[in-house]
C-alpha positions as CSV (number, residue, x, y, z in Angstrom):
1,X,0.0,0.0,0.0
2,X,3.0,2.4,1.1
3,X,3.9,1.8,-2.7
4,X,0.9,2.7,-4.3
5,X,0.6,6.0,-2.3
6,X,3.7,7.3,-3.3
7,X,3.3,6.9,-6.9
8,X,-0.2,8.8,-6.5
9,X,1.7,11.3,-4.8
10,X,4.2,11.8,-7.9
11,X,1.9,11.7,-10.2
12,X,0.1,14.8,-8.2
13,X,3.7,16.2,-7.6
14,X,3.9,15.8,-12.0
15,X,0.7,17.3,-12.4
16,X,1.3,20.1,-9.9
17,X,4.4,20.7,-12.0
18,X,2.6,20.4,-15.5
19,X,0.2,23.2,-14.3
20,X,3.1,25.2,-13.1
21,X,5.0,25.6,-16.2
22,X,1.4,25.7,-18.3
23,X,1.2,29.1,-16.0
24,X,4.2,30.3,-16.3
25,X,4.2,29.8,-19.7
26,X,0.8,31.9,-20.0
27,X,2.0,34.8,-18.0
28,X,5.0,34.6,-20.5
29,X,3.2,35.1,-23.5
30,X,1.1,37.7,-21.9
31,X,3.9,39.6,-21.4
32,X,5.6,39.5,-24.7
33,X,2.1,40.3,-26.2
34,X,1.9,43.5,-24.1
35,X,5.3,44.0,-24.9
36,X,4.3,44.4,-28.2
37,X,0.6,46.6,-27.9
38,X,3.5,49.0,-25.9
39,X,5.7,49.1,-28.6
40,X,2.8,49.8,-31.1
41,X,1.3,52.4,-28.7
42,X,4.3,54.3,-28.2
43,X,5.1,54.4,-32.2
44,X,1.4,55.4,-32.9
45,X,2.0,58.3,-30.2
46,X,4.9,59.6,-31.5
47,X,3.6,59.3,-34.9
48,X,0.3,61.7,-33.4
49,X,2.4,63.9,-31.5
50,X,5.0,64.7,-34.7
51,X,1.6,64.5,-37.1
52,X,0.0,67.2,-34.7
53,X,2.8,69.5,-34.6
54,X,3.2,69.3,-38.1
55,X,-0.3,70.2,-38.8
56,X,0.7,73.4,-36.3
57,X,0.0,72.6,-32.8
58,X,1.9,74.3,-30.4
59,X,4.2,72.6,-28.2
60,X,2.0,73.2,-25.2
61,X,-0.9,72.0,-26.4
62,X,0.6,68.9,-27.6
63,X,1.8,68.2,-23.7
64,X,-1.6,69.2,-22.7
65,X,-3.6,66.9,-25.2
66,X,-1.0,64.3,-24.3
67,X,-0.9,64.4,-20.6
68,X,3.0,64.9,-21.5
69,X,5.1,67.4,-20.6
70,X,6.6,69.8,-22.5
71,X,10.0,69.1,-21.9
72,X,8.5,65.5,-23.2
73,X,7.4,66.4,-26.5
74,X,10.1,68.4,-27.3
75,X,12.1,65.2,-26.4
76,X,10.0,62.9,-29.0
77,X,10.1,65.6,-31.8
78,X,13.5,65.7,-31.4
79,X,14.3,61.9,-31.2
80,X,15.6,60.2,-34.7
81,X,12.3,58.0,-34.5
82,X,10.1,61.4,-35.3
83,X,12.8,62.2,-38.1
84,X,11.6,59.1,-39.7
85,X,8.1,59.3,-39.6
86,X,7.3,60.6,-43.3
87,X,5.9,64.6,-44.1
């Protein structure tokens, strides 16, 4: 009987440690997928922000709109990603 009680314990011991990585492996891919949505996000804001202050928006109201500040948006205009975002 002693025999038969420890192999049910490893198997809950193997399943315990299936679930484990399965977990881990789902918090993994979460992350790399909002790794990626925060990549897109910030491109697509420095795309608005550059876009904005090409269509004449002041500084100022860019950091307002943006919840940035100014010293901010001077920072992305100035950055070589806003250089290569086309006219």
């Amino acid at each position: 009987m002693g025999q038969r009680l420890r192999i049910i314990a490893a198997m809950e011991t193997a399943e315990t440690l299936r679930q484990r990585v399965q977990h881990t492996r789902q918090l993994r891919e979460r992350l790399q997928r909002a790794a990626v949505r925060l990549g897109e996000a910030q491109q697509e804001r420095v795309w608005a922000i550059v876009s904005a202050h090409q269509q004449g928006l002041s500084i100022r109201q860019i950091a307002t709109a943006t919840g940035l500040s100014a010293a901010r948006v001077h920072q992305i205009l100035a950055d070589n990603a806003a250089a290569d975002i086309p006219v």
